[in-house]
N, C-alpha and C positions, 0 to 999 in steps of 0.2 A: 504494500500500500504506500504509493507513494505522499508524505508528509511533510510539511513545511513549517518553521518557526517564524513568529512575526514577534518582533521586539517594540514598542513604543518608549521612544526617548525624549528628555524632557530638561535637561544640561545633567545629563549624567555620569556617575561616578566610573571614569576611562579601566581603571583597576577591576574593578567590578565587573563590567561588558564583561572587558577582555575574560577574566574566569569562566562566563557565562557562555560567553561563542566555543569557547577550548571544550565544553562539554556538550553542546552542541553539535562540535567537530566528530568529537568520539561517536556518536549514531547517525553523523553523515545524513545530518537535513540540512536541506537547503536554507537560510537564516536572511531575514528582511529586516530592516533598518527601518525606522518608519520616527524621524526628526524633528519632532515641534521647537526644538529649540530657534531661538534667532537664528545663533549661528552654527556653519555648519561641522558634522562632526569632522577635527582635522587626521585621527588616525583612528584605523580600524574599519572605516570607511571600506576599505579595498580589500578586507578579508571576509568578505559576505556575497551573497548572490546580487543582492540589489540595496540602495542605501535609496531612500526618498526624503528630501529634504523641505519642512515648510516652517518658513520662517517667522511669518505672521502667527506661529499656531495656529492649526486647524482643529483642534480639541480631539481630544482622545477613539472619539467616537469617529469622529472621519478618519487617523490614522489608520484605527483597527480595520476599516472598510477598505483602503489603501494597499495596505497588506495584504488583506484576505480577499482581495479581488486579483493583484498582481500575483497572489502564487496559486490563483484558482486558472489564472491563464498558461502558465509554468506548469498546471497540471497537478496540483496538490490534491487529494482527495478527504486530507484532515490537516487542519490547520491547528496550531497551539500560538494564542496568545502568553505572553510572557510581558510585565512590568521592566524598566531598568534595572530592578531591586530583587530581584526575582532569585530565590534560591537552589541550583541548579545541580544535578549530577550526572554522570549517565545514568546509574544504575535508577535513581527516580525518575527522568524519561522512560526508561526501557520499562518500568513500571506501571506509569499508567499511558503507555503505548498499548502495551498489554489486557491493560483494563478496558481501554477504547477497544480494540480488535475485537475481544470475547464478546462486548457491548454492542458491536456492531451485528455480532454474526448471530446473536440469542434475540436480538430486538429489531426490528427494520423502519425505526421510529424513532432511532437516538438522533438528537440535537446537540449534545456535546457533554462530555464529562470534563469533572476537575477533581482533585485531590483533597483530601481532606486538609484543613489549615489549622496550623501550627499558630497561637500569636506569641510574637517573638520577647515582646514586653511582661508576659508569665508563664511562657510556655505551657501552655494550656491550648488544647486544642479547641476552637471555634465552633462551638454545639447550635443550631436551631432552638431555640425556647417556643415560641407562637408557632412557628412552622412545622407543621410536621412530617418527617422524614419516613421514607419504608423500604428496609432492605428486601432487594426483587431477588438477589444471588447474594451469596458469603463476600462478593465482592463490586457489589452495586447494591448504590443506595439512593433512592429516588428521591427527588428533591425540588423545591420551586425554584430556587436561582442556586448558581454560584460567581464567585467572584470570577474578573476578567485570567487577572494572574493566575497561571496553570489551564485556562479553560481549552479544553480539545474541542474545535470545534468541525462536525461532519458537515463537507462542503455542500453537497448534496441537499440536504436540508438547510441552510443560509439561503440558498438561492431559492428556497419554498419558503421560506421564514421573511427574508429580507434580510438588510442591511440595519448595521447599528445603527442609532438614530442619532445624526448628525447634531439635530438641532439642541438636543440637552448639551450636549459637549463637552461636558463630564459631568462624573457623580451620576449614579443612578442606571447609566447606559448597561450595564453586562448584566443588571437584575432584570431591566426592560425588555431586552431580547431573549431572554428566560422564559420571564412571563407571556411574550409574543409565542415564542414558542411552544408553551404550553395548550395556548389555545388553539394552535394546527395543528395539537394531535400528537406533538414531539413530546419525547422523555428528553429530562437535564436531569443527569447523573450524578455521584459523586463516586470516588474509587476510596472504601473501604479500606482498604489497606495502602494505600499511597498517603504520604505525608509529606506536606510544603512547608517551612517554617515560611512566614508572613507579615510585613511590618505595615500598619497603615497608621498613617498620622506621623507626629512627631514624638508624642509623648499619650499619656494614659493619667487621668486622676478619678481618683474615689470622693466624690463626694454625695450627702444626700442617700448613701445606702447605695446608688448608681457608679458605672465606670461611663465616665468620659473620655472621648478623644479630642486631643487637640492636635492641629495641622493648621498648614497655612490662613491665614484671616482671608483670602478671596474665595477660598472652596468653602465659605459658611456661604456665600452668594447663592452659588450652582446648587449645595443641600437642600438650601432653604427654596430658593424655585421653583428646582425643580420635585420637589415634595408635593408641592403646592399644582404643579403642573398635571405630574405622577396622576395625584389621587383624584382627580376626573375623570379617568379611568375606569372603564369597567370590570377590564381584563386585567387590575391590580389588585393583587390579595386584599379584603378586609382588613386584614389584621395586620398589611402592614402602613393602610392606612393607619388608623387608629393610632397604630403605636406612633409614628410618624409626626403626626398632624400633634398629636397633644401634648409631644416632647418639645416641639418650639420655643413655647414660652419660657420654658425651663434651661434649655438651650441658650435662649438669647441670655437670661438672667448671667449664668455661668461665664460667657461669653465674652458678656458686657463685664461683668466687675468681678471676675476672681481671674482669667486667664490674663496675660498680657496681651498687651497692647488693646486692652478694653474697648478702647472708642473706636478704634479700628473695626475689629470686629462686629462690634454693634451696627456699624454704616453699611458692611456688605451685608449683614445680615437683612438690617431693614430695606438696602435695595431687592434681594430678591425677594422680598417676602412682596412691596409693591411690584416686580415684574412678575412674579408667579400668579398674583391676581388678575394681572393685566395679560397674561398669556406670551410674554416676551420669550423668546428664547435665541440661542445663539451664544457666541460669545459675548461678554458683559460689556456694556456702555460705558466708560466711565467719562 
């Protein structure tokens, strides 16, 4: 089966790729470049099949479409998104390569698997609370989304599903085409026994009995949006409306006066929460 990797880059760490492409190297998939940065990447560039560079940023959602259009033409027949940050080996490729194939061949309905996540900040793995999971095999476990990073995605089914949805532009995209998918009929997998350690955000705090993330002050923008966007939806879980929509207020609180850079964050929050009303989408106005 021939398989393809798409990387999305964002000014990332050179040391890092490089680890990431070397075990890539070892299962000899073809490996895509896909460059939001301004500028463009100056090495490494040249040890890959294709490097696409956009320097305006095109948001995460059109790269991944970039990618997985360009190696659908190359002839890929599963494609594997991958983050910059992304924690790689062969032996975990060959893993849930594995998991994919067996998935492919017992179901004729898969949409794409990913690995069960690690989070890197308590090494703890990443359970479903509201959502509920059901192992179909010892080694599949059905699921309503998983994350971008690790997602195998069967090209086949994209092209009946569509594309990622450009217009969010991040935050939200890899659960959206989850939940698309699940209303055509597709299963989204997880692989049981494959594990990804996983970092999102920059940091983690306990507060209020809840954990929080904290990450960049402009991706409070795109959450709060597109949340807002999301849950008009009819084909978005209840529940993760609910949860969603009623963590806002509590959100911005935290946001606003315990994280740094307070007023910052409170400004993109209150824009998306006005664009989310008003139906704006895209990259942010400022």
């Amino acid at each position: 089966m021939n398989t393809a990797a798409v990387i999305i880059l964002y000014h990332p760490d050179v040391k890092h790729l490089d680890s990431m492409l070397k075990a890539l190297r070892q299962v000899n998939w073809p490996v895509l470049l896909i460059d939001n940065s301004p500028e463009p990447l100056s090495v490494l560039a040249d040890e890959v099949s294709h490097y696409i560079h956009n320097p305006d940023n095109a948001g995460i959602a059109e790269a991944q479409n970039q990618g997985i259009d360009k190696a659908i033409a190359d002839g890929a027949e599963a494609v594997l998104l991958l983050d910059q940050d992304s924690q790689l080996s062969a032996g975990f490729l060959h893993q849930l390569f594995d998991a994919y194939n067996t998935a492919t061949k017992q179901f004729d309905n898969v949409a794409c698997i990913g690995p069960q996540v690690l989070c890197e900040f308590d090494n703890k793995q990443v359970k479903a609370r509201a959502s509920k999971e059901k192992h179909l095999t010892h080694n599949h476990i059905l699921t309503r989304q998983i994350i971008a990073s690790g997602m195998m995605i069967n090209t086949l089914a994209y092209k009946k599903i569509g594309k990622k949805e450009s217009a969010l532009f991040i935050d939200g995209v890899d659960h959206e085409w989850c939940w698309r998918a699940k209303r055509h009929g597709y299963l989204v997998l997880k692989a049981a026994q494959v594990v990804m350690p996983h970092r999102q955000g920059d940091a983690r705090h306990r507060l209020f009995g809840m954990n929080f993330k904290r990450g960049a002050p402009v991706r409070l923008y795109y959450q709060v949006r597109n949340v807002l966007i999301l849950s008009r939806r009819g084909y978005v879980p209840v529940y993760w409306k609910c949860r969603h929509l009623t963590a806002l207020p509590l959100r911005f609180l935290v946001n606003r006066w315990y994280f740094p850079q307070g007023k910052l964050r409170g400004g993109y929050m209150w824009q998306g929460l006005k664009d989310g009303l008003t139906g704006r989408t895209g990259k942010i106005q400022k």
